[in-house]
N, CA, C and O atoms as a DFTB+ gen file, in Angstrom:
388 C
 N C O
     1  1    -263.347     -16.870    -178.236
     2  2    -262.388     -17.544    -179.096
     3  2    -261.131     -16.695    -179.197
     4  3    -261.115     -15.473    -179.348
     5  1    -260.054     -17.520    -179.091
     6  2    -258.469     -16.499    -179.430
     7  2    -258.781     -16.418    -180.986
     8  3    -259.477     -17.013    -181.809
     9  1    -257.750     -15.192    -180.930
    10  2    -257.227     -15.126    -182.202
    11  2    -255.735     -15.339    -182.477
    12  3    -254.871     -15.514    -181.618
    13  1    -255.569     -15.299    -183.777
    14  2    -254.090     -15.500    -183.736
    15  2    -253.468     -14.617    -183.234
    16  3    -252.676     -14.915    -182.341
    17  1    -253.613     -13.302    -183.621
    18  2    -252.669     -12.409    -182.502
    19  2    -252.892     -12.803    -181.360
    20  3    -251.806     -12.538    -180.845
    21  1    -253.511     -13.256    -180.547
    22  2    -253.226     -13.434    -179.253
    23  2    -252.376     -14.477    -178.739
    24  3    -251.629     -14.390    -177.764
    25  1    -252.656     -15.967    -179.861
    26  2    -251.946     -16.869    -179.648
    27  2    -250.317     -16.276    -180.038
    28  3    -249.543     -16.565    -179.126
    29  1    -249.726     -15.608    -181.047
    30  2    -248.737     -14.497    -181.019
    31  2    -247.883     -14.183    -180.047
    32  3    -246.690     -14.457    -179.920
    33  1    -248.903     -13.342    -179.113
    34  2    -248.347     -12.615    -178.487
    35  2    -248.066     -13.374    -177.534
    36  3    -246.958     -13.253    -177.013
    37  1    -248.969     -14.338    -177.060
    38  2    -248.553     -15.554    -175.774
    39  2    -247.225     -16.043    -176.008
    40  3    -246.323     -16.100    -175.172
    41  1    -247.172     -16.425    -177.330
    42  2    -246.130     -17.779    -177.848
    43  2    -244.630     -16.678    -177.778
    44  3    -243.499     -17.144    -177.646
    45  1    -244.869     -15.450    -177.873
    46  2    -243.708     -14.369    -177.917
    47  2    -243.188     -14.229    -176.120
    48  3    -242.048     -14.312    -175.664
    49  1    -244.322     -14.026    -175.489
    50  2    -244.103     -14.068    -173.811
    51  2    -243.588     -14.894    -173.258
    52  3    -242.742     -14.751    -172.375
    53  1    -244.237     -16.423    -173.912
    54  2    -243.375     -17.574    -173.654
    55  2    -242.427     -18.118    -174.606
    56  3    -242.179     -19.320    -174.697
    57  1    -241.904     -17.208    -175.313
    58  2    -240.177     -17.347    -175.524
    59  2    -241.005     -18.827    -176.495
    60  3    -240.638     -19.870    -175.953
    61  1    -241.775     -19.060    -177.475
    62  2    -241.593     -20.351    -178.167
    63  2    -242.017     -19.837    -179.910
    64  3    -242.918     -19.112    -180.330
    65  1    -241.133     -20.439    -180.473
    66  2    -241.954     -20.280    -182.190
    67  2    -242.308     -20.691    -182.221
    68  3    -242.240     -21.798    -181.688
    69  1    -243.470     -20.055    -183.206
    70  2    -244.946     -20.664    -183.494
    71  2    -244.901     -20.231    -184.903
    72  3    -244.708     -19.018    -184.984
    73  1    -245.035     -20.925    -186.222
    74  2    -244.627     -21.157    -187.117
    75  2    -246.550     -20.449    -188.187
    76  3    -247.686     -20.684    -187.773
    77  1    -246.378     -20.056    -188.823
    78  2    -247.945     -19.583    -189.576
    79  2    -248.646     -20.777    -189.994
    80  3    -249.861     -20.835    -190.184
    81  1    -247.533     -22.058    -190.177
    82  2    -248.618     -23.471    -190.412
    83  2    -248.848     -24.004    -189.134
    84  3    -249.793     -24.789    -189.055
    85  1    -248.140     -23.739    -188.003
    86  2    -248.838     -24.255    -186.635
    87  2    -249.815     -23.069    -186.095
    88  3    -250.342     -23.512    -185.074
    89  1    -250.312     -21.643    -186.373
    90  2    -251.041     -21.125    -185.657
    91  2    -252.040     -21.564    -185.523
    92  3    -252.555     -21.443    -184.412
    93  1    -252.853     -22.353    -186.705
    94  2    -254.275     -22.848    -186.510
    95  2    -254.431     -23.599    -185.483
    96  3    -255.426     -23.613    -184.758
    97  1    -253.349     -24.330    -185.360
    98  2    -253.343     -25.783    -184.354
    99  2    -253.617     -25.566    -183.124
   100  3    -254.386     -26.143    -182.355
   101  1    -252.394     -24.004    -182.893
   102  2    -252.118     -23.255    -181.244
   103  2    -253.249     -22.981    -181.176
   104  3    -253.812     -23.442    -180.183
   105  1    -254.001     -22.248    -182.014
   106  2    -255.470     -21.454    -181.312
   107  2    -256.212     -22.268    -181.352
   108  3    -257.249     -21.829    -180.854
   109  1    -256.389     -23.708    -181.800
   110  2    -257.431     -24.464    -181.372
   111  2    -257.503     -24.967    -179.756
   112  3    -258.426     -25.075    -178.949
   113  1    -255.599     -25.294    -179.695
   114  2    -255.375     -26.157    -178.642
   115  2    -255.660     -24.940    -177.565
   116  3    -256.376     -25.255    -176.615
   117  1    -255.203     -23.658    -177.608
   118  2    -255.241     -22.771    -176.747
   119  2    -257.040     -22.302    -176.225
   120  3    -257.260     -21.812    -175.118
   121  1    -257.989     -22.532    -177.100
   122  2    -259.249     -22.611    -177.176
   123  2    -259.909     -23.001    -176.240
   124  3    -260.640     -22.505    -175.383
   125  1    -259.346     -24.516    -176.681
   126  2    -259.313     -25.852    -175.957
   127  2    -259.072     -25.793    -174.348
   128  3    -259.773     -26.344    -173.500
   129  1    -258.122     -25.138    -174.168
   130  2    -257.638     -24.850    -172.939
   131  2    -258.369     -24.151    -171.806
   132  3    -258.582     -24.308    -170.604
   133  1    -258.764     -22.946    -173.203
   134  2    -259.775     -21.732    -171.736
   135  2    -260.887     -22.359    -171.653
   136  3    -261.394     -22.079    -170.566
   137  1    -261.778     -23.336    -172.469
   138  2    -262.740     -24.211    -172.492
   139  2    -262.713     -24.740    -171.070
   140  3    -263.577     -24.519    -170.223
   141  1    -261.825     -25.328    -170.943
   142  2    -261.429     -26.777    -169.969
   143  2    -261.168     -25.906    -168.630
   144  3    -261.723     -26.339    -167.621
   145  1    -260.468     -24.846    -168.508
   146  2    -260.604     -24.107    -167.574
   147  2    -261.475     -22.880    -167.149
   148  3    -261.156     -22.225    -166.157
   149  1    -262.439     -22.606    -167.806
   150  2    -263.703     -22.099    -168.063
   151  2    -264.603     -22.948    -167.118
   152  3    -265.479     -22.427    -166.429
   153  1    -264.354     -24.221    -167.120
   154  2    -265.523     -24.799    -166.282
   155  2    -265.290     -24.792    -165.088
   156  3    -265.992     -25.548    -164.416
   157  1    -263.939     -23.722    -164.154
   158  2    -264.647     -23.506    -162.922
   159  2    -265.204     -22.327    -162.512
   160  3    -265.076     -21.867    -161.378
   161  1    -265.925     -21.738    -163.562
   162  2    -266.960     -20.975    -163.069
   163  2    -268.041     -21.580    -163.054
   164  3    -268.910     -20.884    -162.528
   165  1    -268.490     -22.805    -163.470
   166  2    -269.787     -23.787    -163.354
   167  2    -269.644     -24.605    -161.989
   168  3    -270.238     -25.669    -161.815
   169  1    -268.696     -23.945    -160.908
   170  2    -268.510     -24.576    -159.645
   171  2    -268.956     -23.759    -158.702
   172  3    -268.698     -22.564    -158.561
   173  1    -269.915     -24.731    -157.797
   174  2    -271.056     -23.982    -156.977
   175  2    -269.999     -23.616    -155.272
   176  3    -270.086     -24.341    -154.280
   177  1    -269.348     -22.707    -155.334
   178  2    -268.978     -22.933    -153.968
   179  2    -269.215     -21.609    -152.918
   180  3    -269.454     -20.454    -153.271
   181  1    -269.088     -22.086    -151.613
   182  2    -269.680     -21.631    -150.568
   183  2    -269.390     -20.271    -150.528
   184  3    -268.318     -20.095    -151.108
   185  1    -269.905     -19.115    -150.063
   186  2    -269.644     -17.719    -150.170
   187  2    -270.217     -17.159    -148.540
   188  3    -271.080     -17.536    -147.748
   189  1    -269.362     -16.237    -148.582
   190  2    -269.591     -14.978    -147.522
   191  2    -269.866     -16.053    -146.009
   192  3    -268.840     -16.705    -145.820
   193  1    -270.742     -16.308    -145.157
   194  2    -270.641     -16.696    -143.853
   195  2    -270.690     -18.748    -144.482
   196  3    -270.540     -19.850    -143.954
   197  1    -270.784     -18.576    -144.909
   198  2    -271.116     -20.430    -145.699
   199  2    -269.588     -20.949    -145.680
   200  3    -269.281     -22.083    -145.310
   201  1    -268.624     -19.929    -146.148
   202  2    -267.746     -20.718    -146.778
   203  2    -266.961     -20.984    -144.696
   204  3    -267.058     -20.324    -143.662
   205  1    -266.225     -22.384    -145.113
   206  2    -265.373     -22.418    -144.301
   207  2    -263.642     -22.292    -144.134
   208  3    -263.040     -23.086    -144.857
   209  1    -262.991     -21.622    -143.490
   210  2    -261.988     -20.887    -143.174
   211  2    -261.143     -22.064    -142.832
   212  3    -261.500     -22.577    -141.771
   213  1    -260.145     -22.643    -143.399
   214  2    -259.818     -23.677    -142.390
   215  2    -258.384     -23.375    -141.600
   216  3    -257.688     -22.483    -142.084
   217  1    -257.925     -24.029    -140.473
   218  2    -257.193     -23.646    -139.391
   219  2    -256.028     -23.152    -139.768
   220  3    -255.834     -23.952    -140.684
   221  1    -255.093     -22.464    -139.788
   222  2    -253.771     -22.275    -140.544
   223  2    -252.739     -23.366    -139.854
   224  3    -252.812     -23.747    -138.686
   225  1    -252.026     -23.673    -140.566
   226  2    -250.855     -24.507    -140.104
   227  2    -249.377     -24.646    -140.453
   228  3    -249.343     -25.159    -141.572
   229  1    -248.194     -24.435    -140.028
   230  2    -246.891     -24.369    -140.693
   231  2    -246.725     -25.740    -140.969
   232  3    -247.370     -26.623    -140.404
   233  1    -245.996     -25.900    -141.703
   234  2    -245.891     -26.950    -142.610
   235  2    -244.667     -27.530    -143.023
   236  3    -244.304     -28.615    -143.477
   237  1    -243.837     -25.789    -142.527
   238  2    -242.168     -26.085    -142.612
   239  2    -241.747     -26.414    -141.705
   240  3    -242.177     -26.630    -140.572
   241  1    -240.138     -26.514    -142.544
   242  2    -239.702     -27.625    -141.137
   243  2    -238.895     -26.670    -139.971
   244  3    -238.205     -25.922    -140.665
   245  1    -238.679     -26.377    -138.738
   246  2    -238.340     -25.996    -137.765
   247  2    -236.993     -25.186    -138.203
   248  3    -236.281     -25.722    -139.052
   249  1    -236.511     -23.605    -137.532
   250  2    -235.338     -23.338    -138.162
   251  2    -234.528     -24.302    -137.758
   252  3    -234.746     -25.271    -137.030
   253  1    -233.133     -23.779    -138.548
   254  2    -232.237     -24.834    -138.073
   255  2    -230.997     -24.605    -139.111
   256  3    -230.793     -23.824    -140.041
   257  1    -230.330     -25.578    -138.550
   258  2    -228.985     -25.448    -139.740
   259  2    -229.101     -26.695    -139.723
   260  3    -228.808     -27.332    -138.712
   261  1    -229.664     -27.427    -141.123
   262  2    -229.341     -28.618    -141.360
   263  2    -228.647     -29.451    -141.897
   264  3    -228.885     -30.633    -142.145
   265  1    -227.375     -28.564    -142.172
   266  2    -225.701     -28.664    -142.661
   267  2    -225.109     -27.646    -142.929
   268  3    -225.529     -26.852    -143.771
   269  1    -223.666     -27.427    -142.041
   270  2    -223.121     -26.577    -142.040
   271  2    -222.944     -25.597    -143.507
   272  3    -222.853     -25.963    -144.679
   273  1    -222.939     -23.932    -142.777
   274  2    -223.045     -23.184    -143.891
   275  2    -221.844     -23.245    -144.828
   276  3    -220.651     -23.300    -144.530
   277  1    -222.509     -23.219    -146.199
   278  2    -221.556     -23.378    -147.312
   279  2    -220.972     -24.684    -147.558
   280  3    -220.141     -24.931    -148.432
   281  1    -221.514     -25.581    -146.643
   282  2    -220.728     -27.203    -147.414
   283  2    -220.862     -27.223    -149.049
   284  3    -219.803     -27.377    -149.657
   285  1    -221.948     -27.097    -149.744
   286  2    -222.266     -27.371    -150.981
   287  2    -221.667     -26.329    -151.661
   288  3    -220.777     -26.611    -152.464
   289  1    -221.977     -25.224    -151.498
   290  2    -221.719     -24.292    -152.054
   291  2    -220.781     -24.378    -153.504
   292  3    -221.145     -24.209    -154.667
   293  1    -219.929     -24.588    -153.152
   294  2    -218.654     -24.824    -153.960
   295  2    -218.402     -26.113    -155.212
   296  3    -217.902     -26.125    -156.337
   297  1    -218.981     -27.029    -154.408
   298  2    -219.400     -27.955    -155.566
   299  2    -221.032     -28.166    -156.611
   300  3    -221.284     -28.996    -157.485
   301  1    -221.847     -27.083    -156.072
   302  2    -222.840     -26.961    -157.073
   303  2    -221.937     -25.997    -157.890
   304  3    -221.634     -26.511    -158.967
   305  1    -221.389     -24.699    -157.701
   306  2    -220.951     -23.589    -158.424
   307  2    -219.980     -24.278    -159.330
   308  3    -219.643     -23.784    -160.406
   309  1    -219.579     -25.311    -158.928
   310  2    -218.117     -25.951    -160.057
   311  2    -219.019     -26.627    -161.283
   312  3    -218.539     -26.774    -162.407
   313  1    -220.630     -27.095    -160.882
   314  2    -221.190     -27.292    -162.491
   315  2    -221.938     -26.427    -162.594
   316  3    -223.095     -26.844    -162.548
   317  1    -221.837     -25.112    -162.746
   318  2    -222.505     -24.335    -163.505
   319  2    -221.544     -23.411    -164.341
   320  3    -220.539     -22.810    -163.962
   321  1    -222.351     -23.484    -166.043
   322  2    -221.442     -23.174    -167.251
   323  2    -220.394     -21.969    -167.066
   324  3    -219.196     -22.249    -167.013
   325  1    -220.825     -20.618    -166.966
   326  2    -220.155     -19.567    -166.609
   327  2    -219.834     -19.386    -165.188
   328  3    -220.347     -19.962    -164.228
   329  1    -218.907     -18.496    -165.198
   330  2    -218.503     -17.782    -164.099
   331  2    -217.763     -16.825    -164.394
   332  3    -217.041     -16.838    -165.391
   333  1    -217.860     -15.525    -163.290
   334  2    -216.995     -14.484    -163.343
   335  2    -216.672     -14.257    -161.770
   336  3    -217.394     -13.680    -160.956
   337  1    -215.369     -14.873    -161.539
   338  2    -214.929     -14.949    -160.316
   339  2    -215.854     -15.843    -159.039
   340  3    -215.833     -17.071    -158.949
   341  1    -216.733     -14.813    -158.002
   342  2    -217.729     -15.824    -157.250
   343  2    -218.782     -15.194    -157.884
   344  3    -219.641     -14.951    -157.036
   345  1    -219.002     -14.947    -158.606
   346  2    -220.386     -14.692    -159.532
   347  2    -220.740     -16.082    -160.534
   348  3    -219.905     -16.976    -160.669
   349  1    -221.493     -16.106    -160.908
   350  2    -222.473     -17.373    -161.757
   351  2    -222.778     -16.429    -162.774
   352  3    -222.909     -15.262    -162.405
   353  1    -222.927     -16.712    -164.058
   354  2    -223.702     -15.555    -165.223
   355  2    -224.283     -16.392    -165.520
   356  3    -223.857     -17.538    -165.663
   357  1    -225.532     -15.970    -165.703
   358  2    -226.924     -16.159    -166.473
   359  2    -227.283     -15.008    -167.507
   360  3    -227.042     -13.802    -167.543
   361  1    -228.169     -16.167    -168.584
   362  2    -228.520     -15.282    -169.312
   363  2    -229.549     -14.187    -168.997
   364  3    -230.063     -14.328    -167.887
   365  1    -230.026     -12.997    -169.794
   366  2    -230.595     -12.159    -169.350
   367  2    -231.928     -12.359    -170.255
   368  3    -232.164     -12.487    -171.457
   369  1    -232.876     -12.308    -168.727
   370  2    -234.269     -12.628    -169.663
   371  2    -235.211     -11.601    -169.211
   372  3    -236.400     -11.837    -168.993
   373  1    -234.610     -10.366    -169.064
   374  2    -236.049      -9.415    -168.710
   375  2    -235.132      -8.263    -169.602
   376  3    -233.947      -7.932    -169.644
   377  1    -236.200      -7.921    -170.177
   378  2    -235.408      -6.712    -170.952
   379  2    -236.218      -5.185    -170.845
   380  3    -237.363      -5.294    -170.408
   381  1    -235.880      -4.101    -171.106
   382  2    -236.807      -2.992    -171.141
   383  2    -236.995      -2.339    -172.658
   384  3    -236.912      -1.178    -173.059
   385  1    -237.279      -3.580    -173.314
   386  2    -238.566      -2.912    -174.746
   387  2    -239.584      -2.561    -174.928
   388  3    -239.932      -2.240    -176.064
């Protein structure tokens, strides 16, 4: 079973408030969750010479230039909020605390 600190510390990692009258709710639903994904360890599957390997295959599409370089370029960068010259600013989401 979580506890609330854990539901906490999740809801802090993922950047969401979680309010002291919604913690009960989070750690049920979060409960709920490892429950539901808990059941694939009740899955019987094939091991060591049993299991089968299957063929590898690319999937992508062939190199290529499939429109000249930089067509877009310029008109995605004209809707995005900031800029500093040919730079884009984003906010900063990794910090060292």
């Amino acid at each position: 079973m979580a506890s609330a600190e854990e539901v906490k510390k999740l809801a802090s990692l993922a950047r969401v408030s979680v309010t002291e009258e919604e913690l009960p709710t989070f750690v049920k639903e979060f409960d709920a969750i490892l429950a539901y994904v808990g059941q694939l360890e009740a899955l019987d599957l094939p091991t060591g010479a049993q299991a089968e390997v299957p063929a590898l295959r690319n999937v992508m599409r062939l190199d290529g230039e499939p429109h000249a370089a930089g067509l877009y370029t310029e008109k995605l960068a004209e809707q995005f909020p900031l800029r500093e010259g040919d730079a884009l600013v984003v906010k900063q989401v990794i910090t060292h605390e």
